[in-house]
C-alpha positions as CSV (number, residue, x, y, z in Angstrom):
1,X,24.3,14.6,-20.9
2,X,25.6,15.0,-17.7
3,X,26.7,18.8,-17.7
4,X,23.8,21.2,-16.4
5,X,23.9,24.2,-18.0
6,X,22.6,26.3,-14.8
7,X,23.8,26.2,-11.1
8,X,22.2,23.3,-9.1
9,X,21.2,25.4,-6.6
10,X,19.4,27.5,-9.4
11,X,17.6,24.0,-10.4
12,X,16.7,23.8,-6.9
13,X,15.3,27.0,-6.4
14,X,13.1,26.9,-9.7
15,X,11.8,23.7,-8.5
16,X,10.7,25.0,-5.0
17,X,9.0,28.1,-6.8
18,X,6.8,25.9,-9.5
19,X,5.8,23.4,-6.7
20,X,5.0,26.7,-4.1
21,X,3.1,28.4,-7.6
22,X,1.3,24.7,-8.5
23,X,0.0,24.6,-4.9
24,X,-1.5,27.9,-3.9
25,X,-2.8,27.4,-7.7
26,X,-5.0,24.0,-7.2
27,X,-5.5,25.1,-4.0
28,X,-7.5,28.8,-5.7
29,X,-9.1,26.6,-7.7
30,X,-11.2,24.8,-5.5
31,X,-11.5,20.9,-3.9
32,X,-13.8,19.5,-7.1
33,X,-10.9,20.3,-9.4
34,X,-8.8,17.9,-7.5
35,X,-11.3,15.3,-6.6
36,X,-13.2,14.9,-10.0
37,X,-11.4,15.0,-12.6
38,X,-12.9,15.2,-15.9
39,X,-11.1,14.5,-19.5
40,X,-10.8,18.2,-20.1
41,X,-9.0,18.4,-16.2
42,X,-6.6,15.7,-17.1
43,X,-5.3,17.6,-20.4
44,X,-5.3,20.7,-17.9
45,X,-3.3,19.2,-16.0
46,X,-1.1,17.6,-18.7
47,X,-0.3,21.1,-20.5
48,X,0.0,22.8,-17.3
49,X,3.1,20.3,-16.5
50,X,4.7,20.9,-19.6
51,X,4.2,24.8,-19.4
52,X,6.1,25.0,-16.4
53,X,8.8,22.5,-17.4
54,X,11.1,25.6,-18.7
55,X,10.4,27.6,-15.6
56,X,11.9,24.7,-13.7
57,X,14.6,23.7,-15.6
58,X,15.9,27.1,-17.4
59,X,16.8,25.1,-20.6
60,X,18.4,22.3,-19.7
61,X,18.1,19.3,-20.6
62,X,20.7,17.6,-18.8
63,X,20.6,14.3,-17.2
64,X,21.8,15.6,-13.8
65,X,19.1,19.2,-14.4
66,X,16.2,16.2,-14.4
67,X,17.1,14.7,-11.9
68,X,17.9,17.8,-9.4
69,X,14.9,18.6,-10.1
70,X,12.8,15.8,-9.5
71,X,14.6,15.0,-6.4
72,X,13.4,18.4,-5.1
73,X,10.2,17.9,-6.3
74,X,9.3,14.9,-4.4
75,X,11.5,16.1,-1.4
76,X,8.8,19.4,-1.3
77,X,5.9,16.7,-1.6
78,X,7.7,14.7,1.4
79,X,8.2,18.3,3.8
80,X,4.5,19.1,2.7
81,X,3.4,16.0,3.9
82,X,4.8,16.2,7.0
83,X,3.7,19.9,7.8
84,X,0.4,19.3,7.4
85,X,0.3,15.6,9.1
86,X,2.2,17.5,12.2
87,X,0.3,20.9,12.1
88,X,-3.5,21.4,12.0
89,X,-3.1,25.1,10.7
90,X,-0.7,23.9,7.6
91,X,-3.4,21.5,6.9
92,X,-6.6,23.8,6.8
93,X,-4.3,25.9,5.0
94,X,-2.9,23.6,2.6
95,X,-5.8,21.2,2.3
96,X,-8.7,22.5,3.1
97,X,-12.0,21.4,5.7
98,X,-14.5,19.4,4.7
99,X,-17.6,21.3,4.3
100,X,-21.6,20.5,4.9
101,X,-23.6,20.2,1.6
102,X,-26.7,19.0,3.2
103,X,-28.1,18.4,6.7
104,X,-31.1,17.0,8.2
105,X,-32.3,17.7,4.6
106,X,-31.6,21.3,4.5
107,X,-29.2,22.1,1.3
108,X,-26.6,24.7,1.5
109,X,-26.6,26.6,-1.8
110,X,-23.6,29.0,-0.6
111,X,-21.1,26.1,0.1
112,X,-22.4,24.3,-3.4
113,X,-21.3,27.6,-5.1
114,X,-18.3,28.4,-3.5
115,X,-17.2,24.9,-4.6
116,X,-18.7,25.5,-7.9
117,X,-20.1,21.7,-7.4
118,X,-23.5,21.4,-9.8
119,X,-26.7,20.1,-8.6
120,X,-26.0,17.8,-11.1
121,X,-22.8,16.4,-9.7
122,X,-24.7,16.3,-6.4
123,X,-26.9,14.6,-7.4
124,X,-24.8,11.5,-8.9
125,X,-23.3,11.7,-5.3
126,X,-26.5,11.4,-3.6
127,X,-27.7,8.6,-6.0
128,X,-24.9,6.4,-5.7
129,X,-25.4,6.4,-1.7
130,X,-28.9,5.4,-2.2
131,X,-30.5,8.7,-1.7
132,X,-33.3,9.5,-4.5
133,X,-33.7,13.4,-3.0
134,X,-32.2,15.7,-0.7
135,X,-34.4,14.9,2.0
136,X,-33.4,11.6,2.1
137,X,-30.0,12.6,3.2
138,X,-28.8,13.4,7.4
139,X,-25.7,14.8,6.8
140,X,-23.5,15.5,2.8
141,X,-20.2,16.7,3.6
142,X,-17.6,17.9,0.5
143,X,-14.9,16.0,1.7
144,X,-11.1,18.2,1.5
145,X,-10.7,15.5,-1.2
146,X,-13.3,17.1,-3.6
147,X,-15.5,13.7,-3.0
148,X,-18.9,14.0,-1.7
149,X,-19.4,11.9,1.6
150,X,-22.8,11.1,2.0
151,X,-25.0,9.9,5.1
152,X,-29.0,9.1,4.4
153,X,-31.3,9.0,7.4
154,X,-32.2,5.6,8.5
């Protein structure tokens, strides 16, 4: 239980890689994949976790393994965090701008692609802000969130 089979340096050095990989992966696939996530995102998500389990870990099961690497999980969330709160660059990078859907009426069909954001799923955002059309709407930003930010001329 409490003898890890691999070097805890090893442990940590997995852990850093999978949480590197898991980034620069969600990040790929685009802000609505993190913002909105459907059933079929959530089991994604859920399989994914347990794919890369052995990557992490390299077999073992110890007590002392899970914790290693969980500690260095959440201490590559905190250093993360505080890159891209203390550097603008980091944050673009890491994060993502927000991007203009709609303005002054006038859709953008290149940033609704790019997102691969339907005009269906547009349109649920437009309609819970109040806005029946797109030419209701001043200004629909994708937020770096995946969540559509909507502003409706007065």
């Amino acid at each position: 239980m409490f003898n890890i089979a691999v070097p805890w340096w090893e442990l940590v050095i997995r852990s850093v890689v999978i949480y590197i990989f898991l980034i620069v992966l969600l990040r790929i696939t685009g802000k609505r994949q993190v913002g909105q996530l459907a059933p079929f995102d959530l089991v994604l998500l859920l399989v994914l976790s347990n794919a890369v389990q052995n990557s992490m870990n390299a077999g073992d099961n110890s007590l002392v393994g899970g914790m290693i690497a969980a500690t260095t999980l959440i201490a590559m969330n905190y250093v993360v965090a505080m890159l891209t709160f203390r550097s603008k660059k980091a944050e673009a990078l890491i994060e993502g701008r927000p991007q203009v859907l709609i303005h002054n009426g006038k859709l953008f069909e290149s940033v609704l692609t790019d997102a691969r954001l339907t005009h269906h799923e547009l349109n649920a955002a437009l309609r819970r802000a109040g806005c029946l059309s797109i030419e209701d709407v001043h200004c629909a930003m994708l937020e770096n969130n995946g969540a559509v930010s909507v502003i409706p001329k007065r």
